[in-house]
C-alpha positions in Angstrom: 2.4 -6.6 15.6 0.8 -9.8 13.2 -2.1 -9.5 15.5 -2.1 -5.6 15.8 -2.1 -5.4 11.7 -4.9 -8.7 11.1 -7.1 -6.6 13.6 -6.9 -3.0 12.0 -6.5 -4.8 8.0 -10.0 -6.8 9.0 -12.2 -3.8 10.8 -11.1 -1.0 8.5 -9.6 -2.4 5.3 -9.6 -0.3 2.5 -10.0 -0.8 -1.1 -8.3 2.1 -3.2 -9.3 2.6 -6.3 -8.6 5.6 -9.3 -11.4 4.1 -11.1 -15.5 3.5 -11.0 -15.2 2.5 -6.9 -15.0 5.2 -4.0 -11.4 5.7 -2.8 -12.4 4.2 0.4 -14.4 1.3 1.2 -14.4 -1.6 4.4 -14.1 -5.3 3.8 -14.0 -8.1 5.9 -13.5 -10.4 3.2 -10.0 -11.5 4.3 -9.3 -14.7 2.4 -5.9 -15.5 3.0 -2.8 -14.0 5.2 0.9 -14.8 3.6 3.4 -14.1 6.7 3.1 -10.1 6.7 1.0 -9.4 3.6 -3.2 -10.5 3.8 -5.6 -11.3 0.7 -8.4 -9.8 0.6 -11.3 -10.7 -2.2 -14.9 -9.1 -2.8 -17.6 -9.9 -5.2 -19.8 -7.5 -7.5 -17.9 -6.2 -8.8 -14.4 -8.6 -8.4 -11.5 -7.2 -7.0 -8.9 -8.6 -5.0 -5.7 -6.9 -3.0 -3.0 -7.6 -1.2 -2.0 -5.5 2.0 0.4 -4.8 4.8 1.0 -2.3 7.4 4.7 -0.8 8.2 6.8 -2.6 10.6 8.8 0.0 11.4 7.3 4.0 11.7 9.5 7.1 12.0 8.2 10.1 11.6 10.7 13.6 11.7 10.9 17.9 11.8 13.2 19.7 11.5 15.8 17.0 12.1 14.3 15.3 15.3 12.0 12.1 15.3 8.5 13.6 16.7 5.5 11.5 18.0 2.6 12.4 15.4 -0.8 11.1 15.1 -1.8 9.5 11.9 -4.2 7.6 10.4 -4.2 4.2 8.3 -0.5 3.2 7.3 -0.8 1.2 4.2 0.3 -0.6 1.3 -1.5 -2.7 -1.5 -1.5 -4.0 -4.6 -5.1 -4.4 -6.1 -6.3 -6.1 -9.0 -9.5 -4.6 -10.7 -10.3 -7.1 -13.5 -13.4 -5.1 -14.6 -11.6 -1.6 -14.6 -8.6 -3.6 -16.6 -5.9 -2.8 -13.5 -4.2 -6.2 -12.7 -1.5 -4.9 -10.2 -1.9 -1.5 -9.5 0.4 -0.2 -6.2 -0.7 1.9 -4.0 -0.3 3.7 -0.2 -2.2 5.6 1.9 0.0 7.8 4.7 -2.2 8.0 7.0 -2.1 12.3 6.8 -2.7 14.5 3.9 0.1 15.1 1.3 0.7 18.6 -0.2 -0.8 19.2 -4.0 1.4 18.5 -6.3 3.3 16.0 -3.6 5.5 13.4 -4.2 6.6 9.9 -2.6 9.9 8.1 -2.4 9.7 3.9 -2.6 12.7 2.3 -2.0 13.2 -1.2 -2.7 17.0 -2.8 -2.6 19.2 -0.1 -4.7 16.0 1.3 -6.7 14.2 4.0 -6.1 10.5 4.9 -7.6 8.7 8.2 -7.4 4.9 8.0 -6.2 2.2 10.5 -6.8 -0.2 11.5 -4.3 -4.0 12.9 -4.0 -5.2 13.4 -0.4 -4.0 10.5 1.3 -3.1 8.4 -1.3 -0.2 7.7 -3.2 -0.1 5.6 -6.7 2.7 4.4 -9.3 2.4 6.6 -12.5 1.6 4.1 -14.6 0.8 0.5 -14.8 4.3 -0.2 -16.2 5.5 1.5 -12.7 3.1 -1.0 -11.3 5.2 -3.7 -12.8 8.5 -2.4 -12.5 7.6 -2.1 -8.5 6.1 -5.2 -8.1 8.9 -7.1 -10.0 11.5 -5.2 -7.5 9.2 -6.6 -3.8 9.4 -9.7 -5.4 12.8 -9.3 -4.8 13.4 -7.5 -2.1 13.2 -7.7 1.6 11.6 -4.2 2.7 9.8 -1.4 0.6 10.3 1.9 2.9 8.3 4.9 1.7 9.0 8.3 2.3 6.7 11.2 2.5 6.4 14.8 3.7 2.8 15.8 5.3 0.9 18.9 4.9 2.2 20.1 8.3 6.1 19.4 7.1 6.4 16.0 9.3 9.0 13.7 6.9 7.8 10.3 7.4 9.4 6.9 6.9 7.7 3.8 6.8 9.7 0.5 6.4 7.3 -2.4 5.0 8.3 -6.2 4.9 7.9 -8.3 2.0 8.1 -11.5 3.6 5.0 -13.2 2.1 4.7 -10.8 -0.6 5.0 -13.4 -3.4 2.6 -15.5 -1.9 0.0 -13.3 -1.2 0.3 -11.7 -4.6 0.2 -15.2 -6.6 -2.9 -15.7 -4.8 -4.1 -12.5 -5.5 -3.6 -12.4 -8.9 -4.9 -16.2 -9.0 -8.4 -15.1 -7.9 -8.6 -12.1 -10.3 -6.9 -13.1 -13.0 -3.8 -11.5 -12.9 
């Protein structure tokens, strides 16, 4: 799975961004991986994130687990010094989410509520950001749960062994 994820992070990594970038850009620029999160770090402008893929994948209708094909599985937290976002969370599902959708993060006995546009889901707010980010640093697993356009309920179950680490070092390189 370690190689499966440093593989698919380094030939399609993806920057995402609410701000000046496009939603979607590739990197190579992997600078450091922390157990099951990697760093990434580009120049011109600076911006530096943290990502991981699910460990575990389970994806339902109507009650019964289906096999479904999807696309990137992801989660990050990205620092955008020049755009003044130091920590913003976000996922991508990998399928189109319904306007107006929703997300459920779990981490430990708190819940937060994501909100979505295309393929992408972000906190509300950057105090969200922190409120999240404070809660990985305690937990052991982030699972998100989303419903597609097609009505598939997915659950994706995200370690956060490393997640310290690799957001320290993060942080570090874009002042965070």
């Amino acid at each position: 799975m370690k190689k499966m994820l440093q593989s698919m992070v380094v030939s399609t990594a993806l920057v995402l961004a609410t701000g000046p970038l496009s939603a979607q850009e590739q990197s190579t620029n992997r600078v450091a991986s922390k157990t099951d999160w990697s760093v990434f770090v580009e120049d011109n402008p600076t911006q530096c994130w943290i990502v991981s893929s699910p460990k575990e994948v389970v994806n339902t209708k109507g009650g019964r687990v289906v096999a479904v094909t999807r696309g990137d599985t992801l989660m990050f937290v990205s620092y955008w010094p020049g755009a003044g976002k130091l920590g913003e969370v976000s996922f991508t599902g990998g399928y189109p989410y319904p306007d107006g959708a929703t997300v459920s993060l779990k981490i430990g006995d708190s819940t937060y509520e994501l909100f979505t546009s295309g393929e992408t889901a972000w906190a509300p707010t950057p105090a969200d950001d922190n409120k999240i980010i404070a809660a990985m640093k305690r937990g052991a697993n982030a699972v998100i749960t989303g419903v597609s356009k097609r009505g598939t309920t997915t659950k994706d179950s995200f370690s956060l062994s490393g997640f310290t680490a690799a957001l320290a070092d993060a942080s570090k390189r874009c002042g965070g």
